[in-house]
N, C-alpha and C positions, 0 to 999 in steps of 0.2 A: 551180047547186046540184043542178038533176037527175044532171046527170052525176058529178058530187063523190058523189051516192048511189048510182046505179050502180056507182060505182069502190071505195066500201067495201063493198058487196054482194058484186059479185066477190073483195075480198081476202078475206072472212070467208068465202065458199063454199070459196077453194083452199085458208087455214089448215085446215079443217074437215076438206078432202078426205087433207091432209096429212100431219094428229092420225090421222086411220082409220086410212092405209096403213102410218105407221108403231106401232100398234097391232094390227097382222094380226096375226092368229096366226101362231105360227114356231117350229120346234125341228128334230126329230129323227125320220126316216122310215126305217123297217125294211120291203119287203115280199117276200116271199117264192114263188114259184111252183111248181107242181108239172112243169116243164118246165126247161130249162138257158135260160138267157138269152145267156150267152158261151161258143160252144162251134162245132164243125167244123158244116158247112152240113148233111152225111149225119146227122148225131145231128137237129139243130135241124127236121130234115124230118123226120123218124121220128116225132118226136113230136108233130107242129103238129097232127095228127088228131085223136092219142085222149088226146095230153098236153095238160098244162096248165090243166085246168078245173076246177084248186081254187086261192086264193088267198088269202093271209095280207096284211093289213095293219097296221101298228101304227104312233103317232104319239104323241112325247110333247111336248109342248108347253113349251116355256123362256119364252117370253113372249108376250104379243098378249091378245086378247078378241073375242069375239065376242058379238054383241045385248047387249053391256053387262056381259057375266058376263066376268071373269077367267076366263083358261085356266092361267096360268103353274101350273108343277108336275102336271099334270095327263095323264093316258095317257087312251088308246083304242085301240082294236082293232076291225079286221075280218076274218071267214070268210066267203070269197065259192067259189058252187060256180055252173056253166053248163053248159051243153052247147057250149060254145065253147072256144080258147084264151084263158083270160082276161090274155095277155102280148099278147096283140093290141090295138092302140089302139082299136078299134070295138066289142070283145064287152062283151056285158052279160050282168051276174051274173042269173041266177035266180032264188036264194036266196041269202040275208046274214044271218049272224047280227053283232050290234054286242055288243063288253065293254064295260063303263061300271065306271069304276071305282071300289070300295067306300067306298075313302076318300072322295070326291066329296060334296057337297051334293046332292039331289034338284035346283037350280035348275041346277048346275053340269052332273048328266046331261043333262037338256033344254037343256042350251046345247050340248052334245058331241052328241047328237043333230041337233038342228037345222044345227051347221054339218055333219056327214057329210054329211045327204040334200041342202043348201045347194051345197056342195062337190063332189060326187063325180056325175059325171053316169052312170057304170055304173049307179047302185043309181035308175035311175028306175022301169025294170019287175021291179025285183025284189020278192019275198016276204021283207018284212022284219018280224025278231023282235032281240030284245037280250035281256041277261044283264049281271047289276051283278057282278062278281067282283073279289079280288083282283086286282091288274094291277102289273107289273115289266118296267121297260125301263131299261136298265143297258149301258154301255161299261166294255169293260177294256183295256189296253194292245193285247190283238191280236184281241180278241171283242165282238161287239153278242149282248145276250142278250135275249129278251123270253120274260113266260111270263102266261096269265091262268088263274087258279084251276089245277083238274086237267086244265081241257082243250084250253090250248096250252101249247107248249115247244118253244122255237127257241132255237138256238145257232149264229152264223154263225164261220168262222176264213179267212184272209186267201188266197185265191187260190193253190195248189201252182204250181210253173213250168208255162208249155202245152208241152203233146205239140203239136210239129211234125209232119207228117204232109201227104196228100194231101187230107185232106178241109180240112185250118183251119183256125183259129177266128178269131173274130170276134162282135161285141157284135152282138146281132139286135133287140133289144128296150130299152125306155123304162122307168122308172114309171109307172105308174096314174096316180101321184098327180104330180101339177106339183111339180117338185121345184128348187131354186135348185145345188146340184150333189150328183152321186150317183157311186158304184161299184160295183163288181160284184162280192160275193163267197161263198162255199163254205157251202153246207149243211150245218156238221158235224152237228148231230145234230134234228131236229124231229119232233114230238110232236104230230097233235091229234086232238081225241076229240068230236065233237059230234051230241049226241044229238037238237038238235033238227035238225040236219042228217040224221042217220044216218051221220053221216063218221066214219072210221074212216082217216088219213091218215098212215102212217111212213115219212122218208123219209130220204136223206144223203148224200153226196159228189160232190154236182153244183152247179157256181157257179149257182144258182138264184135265190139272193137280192141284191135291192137296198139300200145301204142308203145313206145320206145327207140331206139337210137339205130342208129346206120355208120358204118365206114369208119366206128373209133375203135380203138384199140383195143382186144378184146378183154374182158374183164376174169377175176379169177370166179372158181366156179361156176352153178346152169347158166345157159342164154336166158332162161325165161323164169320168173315168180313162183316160188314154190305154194301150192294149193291154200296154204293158210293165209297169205298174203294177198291172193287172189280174193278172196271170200269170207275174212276176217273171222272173227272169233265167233263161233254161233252161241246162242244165247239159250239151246236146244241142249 
């Protein structure tokens, strides 16, 4: 008999563990850097100093929960700034501001809160403030677009053929954020303006941005776009 209760102990703890894992949150990851993520090794060094130490993140969520609260239909966003390259696995933000989105519940913010600072281990020593704003993240046939209120706006477009050449290129950099698979593609146009940053950030035509999937299932083969996919067919 003890054992018979140990043995449904154990099935009801793995069902339990089960029900979570396949209730994670999960959708859609856009993040953006102020540095080239796939690009010749001469450009990628130029930059690793004085580039890179602002950071866009945005997540919109298809399904999963977190502490009980539904996420489904749901956005978020980060601006992250350092004195680091924040395209580096180790740097941590300084400063974060979080969008929470208007539409949203007050219980559903504090649940998008909670899993950021839960989640995201950059923003441990950071100086963190938030903003409820409008919030839009949106796929089109060749474009991911995301924008919250007046003060981001990004617009990614599909990787131009690479320039062959002596210096490269080549994929240098990850997501931030744990992503289940991702690509690499083109800055066409980004906008942001935040004041309780003091940032002031215009920027465009550098594959700077990642964009791809979070918390689904993992897929067979790379996490990430193999280089011809990144950079299409060169006409060189």
């Amino acid at each position: 008999m003890k054992k018979l209760t140990l043995l449904l102990i154990g099935l009801v703890s793995l069902s339990g563990s089960v029900l979570q894992a396949a209730d994670a949150p999960r959708g859609n990851l856009l993040e953006l850097h102020s540095c080239a993520l796939y690009a010749g090794g001469c450009i990628v060094s130029s930059q690793a100093t004085l580039g890179g130490r602002y950071m866009v993140r945005a997540w919109q969520f298809t399904g999963g929960s977190f502490g009980g609260t539904v996420l489904t239909g749901l956005q978020v966003a980060l601006v992250q700034v350092s004195s680091e390259n924040l395209a580096s696995p180790d740097a941590d933000s300084s400063e974060v501001v979080a969008y929470l989105p208007q539409a949203a519940t007050p219980g559903q913010r504090a649940a998008l809160l909670s899993w950021l600072r839960t989640s995201m281990a950059d923003l441990k020593s950071a100086r963190f403030q938030s903003r409820v704003l409008p919030l839009r993240f949106a796929k089109t046939n060749t474009s991911w677009v995301f924008s919250a209120g007046d003060a981001v706006s990004i617009e990614t477009a599909p990787p131009e053929p690479c320039e062959t050449g002596a210096c490269g290129e080549s994929l240098w950099y990850e997501p931030r954020t744990s992503s289940t698979v991702f690509s690499v593609a083109v800055n066409r146009a980004a906008q942001i303006s935040e004041p309780l940053l003091k940032l002031q950030w215009s920027d465009s035509g550098k594959r700077s941005v990642f964009q791809g999937q979070f918390g689904q299932s993992p897929r067979p083969g790379t996490q990430y776009a193999a280089s011809a996919n990144l950079c299409g067919v060169s006409n060189r």
